[in-house]
C-alpha positions in Angstrom: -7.8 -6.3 -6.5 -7.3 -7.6 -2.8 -9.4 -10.6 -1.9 -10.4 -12.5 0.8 -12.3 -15.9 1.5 -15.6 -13.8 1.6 -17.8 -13.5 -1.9 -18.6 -10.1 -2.5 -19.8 -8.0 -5.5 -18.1 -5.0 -5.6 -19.3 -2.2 -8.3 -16.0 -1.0 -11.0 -15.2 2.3 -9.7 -12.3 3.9 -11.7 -8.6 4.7 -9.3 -6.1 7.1 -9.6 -2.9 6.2 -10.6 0.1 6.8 -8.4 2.8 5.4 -10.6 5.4 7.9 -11.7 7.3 5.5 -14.0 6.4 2.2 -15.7 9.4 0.7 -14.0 7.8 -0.9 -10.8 8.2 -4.0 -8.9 5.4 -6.3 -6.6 5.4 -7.8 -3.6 6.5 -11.5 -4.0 3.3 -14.3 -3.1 1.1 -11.5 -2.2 0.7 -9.2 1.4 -1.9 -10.5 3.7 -3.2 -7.3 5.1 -4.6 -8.1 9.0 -8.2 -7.3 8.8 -8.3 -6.1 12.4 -5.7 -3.1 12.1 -7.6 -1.3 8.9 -10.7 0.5 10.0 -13.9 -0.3 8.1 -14.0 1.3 4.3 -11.8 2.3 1.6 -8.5 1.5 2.2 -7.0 3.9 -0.5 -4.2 3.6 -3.5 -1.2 5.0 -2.1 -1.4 3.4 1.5 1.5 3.1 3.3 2.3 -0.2 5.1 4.2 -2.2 6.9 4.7 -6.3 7.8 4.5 -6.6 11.4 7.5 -9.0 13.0 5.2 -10.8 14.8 2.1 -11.6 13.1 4.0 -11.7 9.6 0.8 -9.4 8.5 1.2 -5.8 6.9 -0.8 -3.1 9.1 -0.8 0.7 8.5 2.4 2.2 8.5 2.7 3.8 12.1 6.5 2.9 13.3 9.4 1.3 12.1 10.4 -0.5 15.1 8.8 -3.7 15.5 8.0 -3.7 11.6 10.0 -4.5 8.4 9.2 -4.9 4.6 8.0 -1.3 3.9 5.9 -1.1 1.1 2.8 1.0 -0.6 -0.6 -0.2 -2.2 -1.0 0.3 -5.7 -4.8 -0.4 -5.4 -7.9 0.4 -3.1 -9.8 -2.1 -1.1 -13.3 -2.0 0.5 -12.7 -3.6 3.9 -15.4 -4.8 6.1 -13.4 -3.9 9.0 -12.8 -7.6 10.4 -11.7 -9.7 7.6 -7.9 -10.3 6.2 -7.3 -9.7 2.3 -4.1 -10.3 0.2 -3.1 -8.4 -2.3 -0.3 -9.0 -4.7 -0.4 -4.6 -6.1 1.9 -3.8 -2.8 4.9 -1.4 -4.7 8.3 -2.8 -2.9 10.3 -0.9 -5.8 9.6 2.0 -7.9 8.3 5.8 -8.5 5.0 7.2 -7.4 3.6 10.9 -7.2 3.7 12.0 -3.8 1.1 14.5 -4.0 -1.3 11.4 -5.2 -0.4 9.6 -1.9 -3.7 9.6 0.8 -0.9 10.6 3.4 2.2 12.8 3.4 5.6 10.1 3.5 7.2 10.4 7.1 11.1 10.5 6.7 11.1 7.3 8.8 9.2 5.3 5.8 11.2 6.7 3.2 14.6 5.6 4.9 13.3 2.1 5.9 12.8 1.6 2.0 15.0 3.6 0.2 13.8 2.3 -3.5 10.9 3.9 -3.6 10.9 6.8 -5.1 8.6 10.2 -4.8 8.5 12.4 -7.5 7.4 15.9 -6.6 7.3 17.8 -9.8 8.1 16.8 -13.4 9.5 20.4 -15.5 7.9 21.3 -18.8 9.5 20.2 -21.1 
């Protein structure tokens, strides 16, 4: 779960999971998400984001210029609209449902991190 410097109580609600394999990799030290970029509410599993070059803080993904380190939340985060929260579920490496993600992947994201994998459809086996 993200946190910030703020005490909340927060009510267990239950996630999805995006995870297409076991095999998955964090975020090293945590992502410091900048309060002031995420609008007020859930910020949703599956989020994709980015580290922006000059605040070192990870925003919504929106462009790849001016950004680097492109990554997705593996957890959701009630966000008072102002505050900044790390979190230390940001997926750097690994497979996650597509279909599960809040957004459809631009081509631009998937190039600027080419070890994430999506997984459209799994065959009966």
């Amino acid at each position: 779960m993200a946190y910030t410097l703020k005490a909340t109580e927060q009510e267990f609600r239950s996630g999805k999971n995006i995870l297409a394999s076991e095999h998955v990799q964090y975020v090293h030290g945590g992502a410091t998400l900048d309060g002031t970029k995420f609008p007020e509410g859930l910020i949703e599993v599956g989020t994709l984001i980015a580290r922006n070059d000059d605040t070192g803080k990870y925003e919504p993904f929106s462009a790849t210029d001016g950004f680097q380190n492109f990554y997705i939340l593996n957890e959701d985060h009630i966000h008072d609209g102002e505050t900044d929260a790390v979190s230390g579920a940001v997926i750097i490496e690994g497979s996650v449902y597509e279909a599960k993600l809040p957004v459809e992947v631009p081509s631009e994201f998937k190039t600027a991190n080419p070890n994430i994998h999506y997984v459209n459809h799994i065959p009966n086996a």
